[in-house]
C-alpha positions in Angstrom: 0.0 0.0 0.0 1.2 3.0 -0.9 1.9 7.0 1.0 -1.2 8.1 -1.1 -3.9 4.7 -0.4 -3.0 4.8 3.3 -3.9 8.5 4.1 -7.0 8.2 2.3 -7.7 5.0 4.0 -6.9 7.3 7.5 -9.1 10.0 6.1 -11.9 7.7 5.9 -11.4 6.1 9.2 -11.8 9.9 10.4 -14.6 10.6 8.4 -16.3 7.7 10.2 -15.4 8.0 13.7 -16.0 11.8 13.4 -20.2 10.3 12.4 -20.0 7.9 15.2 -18.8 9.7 17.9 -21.4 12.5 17.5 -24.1 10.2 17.4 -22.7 8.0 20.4 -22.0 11.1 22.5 -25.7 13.4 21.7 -27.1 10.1 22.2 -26.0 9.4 25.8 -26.0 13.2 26.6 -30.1 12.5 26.2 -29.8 10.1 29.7 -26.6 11.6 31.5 -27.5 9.4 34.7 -28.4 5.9 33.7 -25.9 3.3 32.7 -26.8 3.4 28.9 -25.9 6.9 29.1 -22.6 6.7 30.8 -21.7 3.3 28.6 -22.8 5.9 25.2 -21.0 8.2 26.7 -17.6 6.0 27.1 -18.0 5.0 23.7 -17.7 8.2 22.6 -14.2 8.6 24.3 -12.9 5.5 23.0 -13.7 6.2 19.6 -12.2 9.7 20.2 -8.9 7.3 19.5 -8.9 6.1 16.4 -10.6 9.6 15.4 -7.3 11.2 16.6 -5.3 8.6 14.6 -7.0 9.2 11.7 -6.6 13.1 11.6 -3.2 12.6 12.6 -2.0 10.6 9.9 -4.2 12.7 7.6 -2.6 16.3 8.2 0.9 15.0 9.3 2.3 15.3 5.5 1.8 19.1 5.9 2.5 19.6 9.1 3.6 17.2 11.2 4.6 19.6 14.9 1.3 21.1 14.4 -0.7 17.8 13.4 1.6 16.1 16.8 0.1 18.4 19.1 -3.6 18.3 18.1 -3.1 14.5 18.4 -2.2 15.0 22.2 -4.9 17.2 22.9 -7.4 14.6 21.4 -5.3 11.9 23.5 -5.4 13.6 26.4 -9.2 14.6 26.2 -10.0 10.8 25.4 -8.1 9.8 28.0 -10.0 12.6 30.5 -13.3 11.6 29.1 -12.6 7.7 29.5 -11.8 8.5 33.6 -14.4 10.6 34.2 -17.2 8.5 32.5 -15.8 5.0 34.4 -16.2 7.3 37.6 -19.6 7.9 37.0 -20.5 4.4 37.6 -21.4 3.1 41.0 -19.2 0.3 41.4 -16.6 1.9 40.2 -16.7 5.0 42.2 -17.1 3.1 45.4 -14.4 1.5 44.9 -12.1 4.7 44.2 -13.5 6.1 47.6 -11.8 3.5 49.4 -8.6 4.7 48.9 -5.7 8.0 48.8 -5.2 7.4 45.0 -8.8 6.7 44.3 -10.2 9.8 46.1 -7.8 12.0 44.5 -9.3 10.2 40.7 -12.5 11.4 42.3 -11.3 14.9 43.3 -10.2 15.1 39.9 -13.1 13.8 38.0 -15.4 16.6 40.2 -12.6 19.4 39.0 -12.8 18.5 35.3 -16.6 18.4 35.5 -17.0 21.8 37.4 -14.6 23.6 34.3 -15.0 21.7 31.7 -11.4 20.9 31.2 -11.8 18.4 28.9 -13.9 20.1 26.3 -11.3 23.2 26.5 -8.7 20.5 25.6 -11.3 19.2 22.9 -11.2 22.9 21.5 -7.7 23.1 21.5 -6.9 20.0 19.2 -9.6 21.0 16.9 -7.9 24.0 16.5 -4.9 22.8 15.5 -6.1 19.8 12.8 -8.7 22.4 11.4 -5.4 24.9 10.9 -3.3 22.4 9.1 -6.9 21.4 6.6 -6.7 25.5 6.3 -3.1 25.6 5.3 -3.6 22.7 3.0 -5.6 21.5 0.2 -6.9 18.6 1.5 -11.0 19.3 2.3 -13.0 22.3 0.2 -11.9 25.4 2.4 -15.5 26.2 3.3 -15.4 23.3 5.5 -11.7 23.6 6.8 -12.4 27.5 7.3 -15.4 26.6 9.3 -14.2 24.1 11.7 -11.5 26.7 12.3 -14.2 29.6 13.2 -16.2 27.0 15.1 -13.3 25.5 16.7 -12.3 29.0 17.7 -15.9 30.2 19.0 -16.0 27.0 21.7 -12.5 27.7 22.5 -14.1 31.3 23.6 -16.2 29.3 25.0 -14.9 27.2 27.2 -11.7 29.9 28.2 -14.8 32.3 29.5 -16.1 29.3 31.8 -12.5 28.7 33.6 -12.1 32.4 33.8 -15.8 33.2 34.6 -17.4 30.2 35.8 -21.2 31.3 35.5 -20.9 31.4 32.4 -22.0 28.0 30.6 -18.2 26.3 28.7 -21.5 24.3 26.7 -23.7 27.6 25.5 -25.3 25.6 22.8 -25.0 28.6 20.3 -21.6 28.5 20.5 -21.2 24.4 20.0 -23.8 24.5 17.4 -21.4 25.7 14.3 -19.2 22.8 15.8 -21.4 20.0 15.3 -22.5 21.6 11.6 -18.8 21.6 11.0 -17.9 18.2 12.3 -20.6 16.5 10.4 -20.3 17.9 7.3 -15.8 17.3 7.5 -16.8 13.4 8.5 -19.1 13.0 5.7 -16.7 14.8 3.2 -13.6 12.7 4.7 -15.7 9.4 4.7 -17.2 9.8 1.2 -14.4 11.5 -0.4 -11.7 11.2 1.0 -8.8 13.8 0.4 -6.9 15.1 -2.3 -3.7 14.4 -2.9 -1.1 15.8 -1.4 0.8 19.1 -4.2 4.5 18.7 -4.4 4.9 21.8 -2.7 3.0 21.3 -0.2 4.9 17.9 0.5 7.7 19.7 0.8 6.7 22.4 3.4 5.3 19.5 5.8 8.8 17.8 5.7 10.7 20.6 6.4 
């Protein structure tokens, strides 16, 4: 397989998980408290993975610092998400109570939850693989264009809860461009793919 088949194949893979982790994660945000809900919403987080993967090896040619760092923000908020969501559950969270470490996992699961710290880390890697689709020619620019504005408008978002915490890190007008911009990337990735990659552009990622 060669450089060109496999980033498609990644793109794709993106495309997908982009679709299935919106519909996993609105799904269980409709029952927060019941163990459907919580299970959705782990899912979600775990899927968050292979979404990050894909992206990655998507936008790396162009970029590869840039594409490096969204991928650890997506990491790190699967990895936040996957902790906080196994918490949630009864068992589990009896069992963190009965000890130092497991308290402080509890501590942290109430901090992350009271600012949101996950979706600003969310905000942050979207940022970043939405700049490198900007800088490149691999989606239409109407749709790389708009997961930067929307990626920028939640980032607002979510900075004016941890300065200001009143003020809702999830105002829905805000994350409503978001999920516009999210489904329409996932369907473009997943149905076509991306272009390939200009010579020059090549060699601008590799240097």
């Amino acid at each position: 397989m060669n450089a060109i088949e496999s980033r498609r194949i990644w793109a794709r893979v993106a495309g997908l998980m982009y679709l299935l982790v919106l519909l996993v994660d609105l799904t269980g945000m409709q029952m927060p408290h019941s163990p459907i809900g919580r299970s959705l919403t782990l899912m979600g987080s775990l899927l968050t993975i292979p979404l990050a993967l894909g992206l990655y090896f998507t936008t790396k040619v162009f970029q590869p610092l840039t594409s490096g760092l969204a991928l650890a923000c997506r990491l790190t908020e699967a990895g936040i998400g996957v902790i906080a969501t196994v918490a949630g559950f009864g068992a589990v969270r009896m069992f963190l109570d009965g000890s130092t470490v497991g308290r402080s996992t509890l501590l942290l699961v109430a901090w992350n939850k009271e600012t949101e710290f996950g979706a600003f880390i969310f905000t942050m890697g979207s940022i970043l693989f939405f700049l490198v689709f900007v800088r490149s020619v691999s989606i239409p620019r109407l749709l790389s264009w708009l997961g930067l504005m929307a990626s920028l408008l939640t980032f607002a978002a979510c900075t004016a809860h941890l300065i200001w915490p009143p003020f809702s890190a999830m105002n829905m007008a805000a994350w409503i461009p978001m999920l516009i911009a999210e489904i329409g990337t996932g369907g473009w990735l997943l149905i076509r793919a991306v272009s390939p990659v200009p010579p020059s552009a090549a060699v601008l990622g590799s240097s």
